[in-house]
Each structure stands twice: as structure tokens, then as C-alpha cells.
VMD Tcl script that draws the C-alpha trace (Angstrom):
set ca {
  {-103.16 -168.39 53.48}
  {-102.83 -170.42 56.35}
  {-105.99 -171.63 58.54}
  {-104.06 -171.32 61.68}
  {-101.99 -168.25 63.69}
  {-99.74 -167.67 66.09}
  {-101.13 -165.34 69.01}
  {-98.90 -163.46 71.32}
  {-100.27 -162.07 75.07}
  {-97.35 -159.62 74.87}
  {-98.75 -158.24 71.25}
  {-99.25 -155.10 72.50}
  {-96.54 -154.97 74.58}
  {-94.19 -151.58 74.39}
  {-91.14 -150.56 76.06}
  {-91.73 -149.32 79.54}
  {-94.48 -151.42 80.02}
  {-94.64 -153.80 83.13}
  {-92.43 -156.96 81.98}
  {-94.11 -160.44 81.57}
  {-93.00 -163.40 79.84}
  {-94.95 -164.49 76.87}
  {-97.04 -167.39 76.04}
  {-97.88 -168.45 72.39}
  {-101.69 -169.60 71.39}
  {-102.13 -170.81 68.02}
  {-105.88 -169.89 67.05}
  {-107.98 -171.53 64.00}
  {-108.43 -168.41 61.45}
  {-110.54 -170.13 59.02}
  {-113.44 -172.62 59.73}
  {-116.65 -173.45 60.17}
  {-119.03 -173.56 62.99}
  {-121.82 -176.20 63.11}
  {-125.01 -175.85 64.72}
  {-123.65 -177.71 67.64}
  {-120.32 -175.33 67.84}
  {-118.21 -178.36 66.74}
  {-115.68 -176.54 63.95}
  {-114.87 -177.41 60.36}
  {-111.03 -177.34 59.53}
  {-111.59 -179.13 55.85}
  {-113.75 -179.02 52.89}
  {-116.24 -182.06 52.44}
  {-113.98 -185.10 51.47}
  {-114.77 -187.78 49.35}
  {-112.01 -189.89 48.72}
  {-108.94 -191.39 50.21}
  {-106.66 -188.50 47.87}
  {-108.89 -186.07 49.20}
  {-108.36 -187.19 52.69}
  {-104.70 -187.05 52.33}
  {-104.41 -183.96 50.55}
  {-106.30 -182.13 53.37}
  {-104.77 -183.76 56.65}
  {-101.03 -183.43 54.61}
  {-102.27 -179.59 53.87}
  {-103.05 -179.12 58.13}
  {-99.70 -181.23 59.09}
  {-97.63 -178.74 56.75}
  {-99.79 -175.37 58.28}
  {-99.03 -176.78 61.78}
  {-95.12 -177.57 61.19}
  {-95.34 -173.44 59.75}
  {-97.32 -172.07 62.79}
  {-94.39 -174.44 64.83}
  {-91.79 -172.37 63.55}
  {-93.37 -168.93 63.60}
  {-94.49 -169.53 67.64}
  {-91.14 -170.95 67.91}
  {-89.24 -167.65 66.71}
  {-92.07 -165.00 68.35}
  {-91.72 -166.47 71.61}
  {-87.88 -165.94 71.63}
  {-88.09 -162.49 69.66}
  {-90.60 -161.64 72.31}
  {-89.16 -162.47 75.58}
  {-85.35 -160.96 73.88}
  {-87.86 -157.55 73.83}
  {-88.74 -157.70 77.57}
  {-85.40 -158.73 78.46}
  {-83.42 -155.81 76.36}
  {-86.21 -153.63 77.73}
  {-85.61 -154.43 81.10}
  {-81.97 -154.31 81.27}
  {-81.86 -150.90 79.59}
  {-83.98 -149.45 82.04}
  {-81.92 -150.74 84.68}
  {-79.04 -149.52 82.82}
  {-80.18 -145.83 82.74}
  {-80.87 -146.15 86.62}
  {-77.34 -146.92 87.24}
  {-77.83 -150.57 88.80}
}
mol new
graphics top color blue
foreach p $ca { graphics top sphere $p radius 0.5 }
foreach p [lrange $ca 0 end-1] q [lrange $ca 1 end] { graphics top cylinder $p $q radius 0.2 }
display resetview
């Protein structure tokens, strides 16, 4: 399971509703919050293979979360847009 996601604001988004274009977040779903409200992407690490098994763990998650914002924020705006143009369709314009 990845420690990252991909947030859309047009989630909720149905046809009819007023069009928007959407924007991609990508939010930290697993962590830790210190005292100070600093947050904790890793486990404790020890050694230099622990080191690079963790940051080459987060690089791989990221290039994933790349792809998925990548293909949400097309699929999403494609929604708005076929939305939009069959409503003006029915209208006759």
C-alpha cells in the first residue's frame, strides 16, 4: 500500500454540476506526527541499506502517484468537457 494519494477537487463532481477544471493534490496517507507536528514518512533507519531501501521505496511511490495524478487529471477534465458539450448539445447550440 502506498504512503501517498492522489486527491481530486472534482471527486465529487457529477454530470450537471457547475464545470471547473481540476487540480491534483497528492496527500501523505501514512505517517507519523511528532510532538512538534513535523511528520514521519520512514521507519527508524540504521544503516546506509536501510537508508536506501526507504528513500528508493518513496522515489518508486512518488513516480506511481506521478502517473495516477497524471491520468486523473486528464480522465477528469475529459468528464467536464464531455459533460459540457452534451449539455450544449441537447440545447441545440
Amino acid at each position: 500500500m502506498s504512503r501517498f494519494f492522489v486527491f481530486s477537487n472534482l471527486q465529487g463532481w457529477k454530470s450537471g454540476d457547475f464545470p471547473a477544471n481540476a487540480f491534483m493534490s497528492i496527500g501523505i496517507a501514512d505517517h507519523v506526527e511528532l510532538p512538534t507536528g513535523e511528520l514521519l514518512i520512514s521507519a527508524q533507519l540504521a544503516t546506509d541499506g536501510e537508508i536506501d531501501y526507504a528513500v528508493d521505496g518513496l522515489i518508486a511511490e512518488l513516480e506511481s502517484v506521478r502517473r495516477a495524478a497524471k491520468t486523473r487529471i486528464k480522465a477528469d477534465n475529459a468528464r467536464v468537457r464531455n459533460d459540457v458539450t452534451k449539455r450544449l448539445d441537447e440545447r441545440g447550440q
